[in-house]
N, C-alpha and C positions, 0 to 999 in steps of 0.2 A: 504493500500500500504506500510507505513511503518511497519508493524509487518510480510509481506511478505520478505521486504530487511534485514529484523532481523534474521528472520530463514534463509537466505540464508548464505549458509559454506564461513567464510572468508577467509578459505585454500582450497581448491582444488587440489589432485592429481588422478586424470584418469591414469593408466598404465604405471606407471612412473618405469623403472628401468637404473641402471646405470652398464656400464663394462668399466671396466680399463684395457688397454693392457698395460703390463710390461713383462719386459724382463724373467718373468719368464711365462709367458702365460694369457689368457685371466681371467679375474677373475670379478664375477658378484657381486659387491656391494650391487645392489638392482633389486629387480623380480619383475615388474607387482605390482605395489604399488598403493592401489586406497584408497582415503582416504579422510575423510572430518573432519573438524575443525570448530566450530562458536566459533560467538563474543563472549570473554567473558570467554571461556574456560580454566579452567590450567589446561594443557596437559603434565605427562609426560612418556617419551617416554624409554624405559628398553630394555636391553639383554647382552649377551654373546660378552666379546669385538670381536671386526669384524662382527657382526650380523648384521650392517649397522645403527647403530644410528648417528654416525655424519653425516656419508653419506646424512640420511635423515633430519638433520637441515642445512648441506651445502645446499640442493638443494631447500628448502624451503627457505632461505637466499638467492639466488641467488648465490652463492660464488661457485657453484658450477653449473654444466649441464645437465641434463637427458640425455641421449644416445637416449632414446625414452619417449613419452609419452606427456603429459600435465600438466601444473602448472599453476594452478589461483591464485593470493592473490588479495583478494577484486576485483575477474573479471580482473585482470591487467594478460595479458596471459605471464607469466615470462617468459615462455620457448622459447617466440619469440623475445623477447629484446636482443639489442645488448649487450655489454662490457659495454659502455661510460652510454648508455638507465639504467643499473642496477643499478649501482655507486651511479646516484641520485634517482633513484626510491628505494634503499636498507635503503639511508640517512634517509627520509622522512615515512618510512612505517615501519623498523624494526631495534629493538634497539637489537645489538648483547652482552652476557654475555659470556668473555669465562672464562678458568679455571682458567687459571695463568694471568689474570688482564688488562692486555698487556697495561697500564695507562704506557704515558710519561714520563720516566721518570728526561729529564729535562724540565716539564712544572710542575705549581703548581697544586694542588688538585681542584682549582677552574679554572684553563685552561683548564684541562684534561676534566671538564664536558662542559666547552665552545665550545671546539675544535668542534665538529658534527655540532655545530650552525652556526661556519663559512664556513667549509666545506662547508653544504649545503646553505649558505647563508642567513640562517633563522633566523626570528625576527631582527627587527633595532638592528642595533649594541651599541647605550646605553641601552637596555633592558638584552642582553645578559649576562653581570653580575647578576643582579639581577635575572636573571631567574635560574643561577649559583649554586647560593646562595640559592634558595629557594628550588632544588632539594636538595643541600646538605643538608639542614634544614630538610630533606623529610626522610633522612636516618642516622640522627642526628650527621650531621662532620660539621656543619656550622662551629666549633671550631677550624676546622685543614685544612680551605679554603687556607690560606697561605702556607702549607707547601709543601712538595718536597714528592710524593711518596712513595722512602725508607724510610721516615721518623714513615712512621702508619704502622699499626700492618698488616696480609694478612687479617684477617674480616674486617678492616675498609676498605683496597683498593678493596676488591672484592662490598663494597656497593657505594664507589666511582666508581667505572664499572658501578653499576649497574645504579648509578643517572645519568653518560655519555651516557648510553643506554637511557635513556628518555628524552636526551635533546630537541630532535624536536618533542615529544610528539606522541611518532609512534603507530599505533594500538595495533602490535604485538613487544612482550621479546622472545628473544630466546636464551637459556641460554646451555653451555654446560659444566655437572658435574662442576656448579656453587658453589657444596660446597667441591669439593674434596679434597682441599688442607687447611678446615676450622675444627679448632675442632670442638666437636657435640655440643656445647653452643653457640657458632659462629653462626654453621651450621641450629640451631633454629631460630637465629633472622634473617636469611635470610630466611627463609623458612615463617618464618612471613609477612615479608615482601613484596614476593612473594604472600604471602593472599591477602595482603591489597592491593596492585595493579589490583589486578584481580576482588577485591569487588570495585574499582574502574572502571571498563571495560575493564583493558587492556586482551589480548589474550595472553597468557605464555604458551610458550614449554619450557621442561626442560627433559632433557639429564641428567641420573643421571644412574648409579650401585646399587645403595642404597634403597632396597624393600622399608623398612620401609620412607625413602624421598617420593619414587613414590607414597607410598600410600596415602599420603598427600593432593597429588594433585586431581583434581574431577574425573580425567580419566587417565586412564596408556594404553601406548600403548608399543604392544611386539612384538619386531621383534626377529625372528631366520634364518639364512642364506641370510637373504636379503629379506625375505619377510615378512608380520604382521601375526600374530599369534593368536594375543589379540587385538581388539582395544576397 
């Protein structure tokens, strides 16, 4: 029974596309997306800017809505949850990387990783530092836990995102062009990092331009015009 709930996909997407009306006329994001993800996977996802790759980590995030179709993460039917229903089920299941850090910038290095913990209310509140502290240890800033954001370099704030991303210990990373703005030495030690979490079981999508990144990962998936091409 357990090695059946192991191979079952911890993403799910059945038929999933999205269209945006704007004032300049209807425009289809995503076509008939069917798609499966297990435990365990680092995923990442490639194409042509507009070919719909945020598109497809907003709606697997929840952050976003299908027009039509279906979203499973771990059986949870996304696409039927309210607003308020997302918020904490997004807290709790998936830790979001984006590019440019979006870290507090008047909280310190070791708030910024708290902050999700209270949010979601998780873990007693004397553990929460210490849990702080031991992600940052994870990603080796336990040294710059006092400081103020502006203060570190963009690779050390994008791995302070990334240890805020795993403050409530969420299945799935979902990362978008998490090394854009990193030089390529940087952009290696997150990309290491990114291993080592996934040889830990976490599930990583990543949202990247960068062949030579995507191939990194176990699987690449390719979208063109809004539909997968490559999975």
């Amino acid at each position: 029974m357990a090695e059946a709930l192991k191979n079952e996909p911890l993403i799910l997407l059945n038929g999933v596309s999205k269209i945006y009306h704007t004032g300049a006329g209807r425009f289809v994001a995503l076509e008939d997306v069917n798609l499966q993800i297990h435990p365990g996977e680092f995923v990442s996802i490639i194409g042509k800017s507009g070919s719909g790759k945020t598109t497809l980590i907003n709606l697997i995030t929840g952050i976003d809505q299908p027009s039509r179709g279906e979203i499973f993460i771990d059986q949870t039917p996304l696409h039927l949850l309210k607003e308020s229903e997302k918020a904490v089920w997004r807290g709790k299941t998936i830790g979001v990387v984006f590019q440019f850090f979006q870290l507090l910038p008047t909280l310190t290095v070791i708030e910024n990783v708290m902050l999700p913990m209270s949010l979601c209310n998780l873990y007693p509140g004397n553990e929460r530092l210490e849990r702080a502290y031991q992600l940052l240890k994870l990603v080796h800033l336990e040294h710059q836990a006092d400081k103020l954001p502006s203060f570190l370099s963009g690779g050390e704030q994008q791995r302070v995102a990334i240890a805020r991303a795993l403050a409530n210990n969420p299945p799935i990373i979902a990362t978008d062009e998490p090394t854009g703005n990193l030089d390529s030495r940087t952009a290696e030690s997150i990309m290491e990092l990114f291993q080592d979490l996934t040889g830990q079981g976490k599930t990583l999508l990543m949202v990247t331009h960068d062949p030579d990144l995507a191939a990194q990962a176990q699987r690449t998936i390719a979208l063109a015009d809004g539909r997968i091409v490559q999975a």
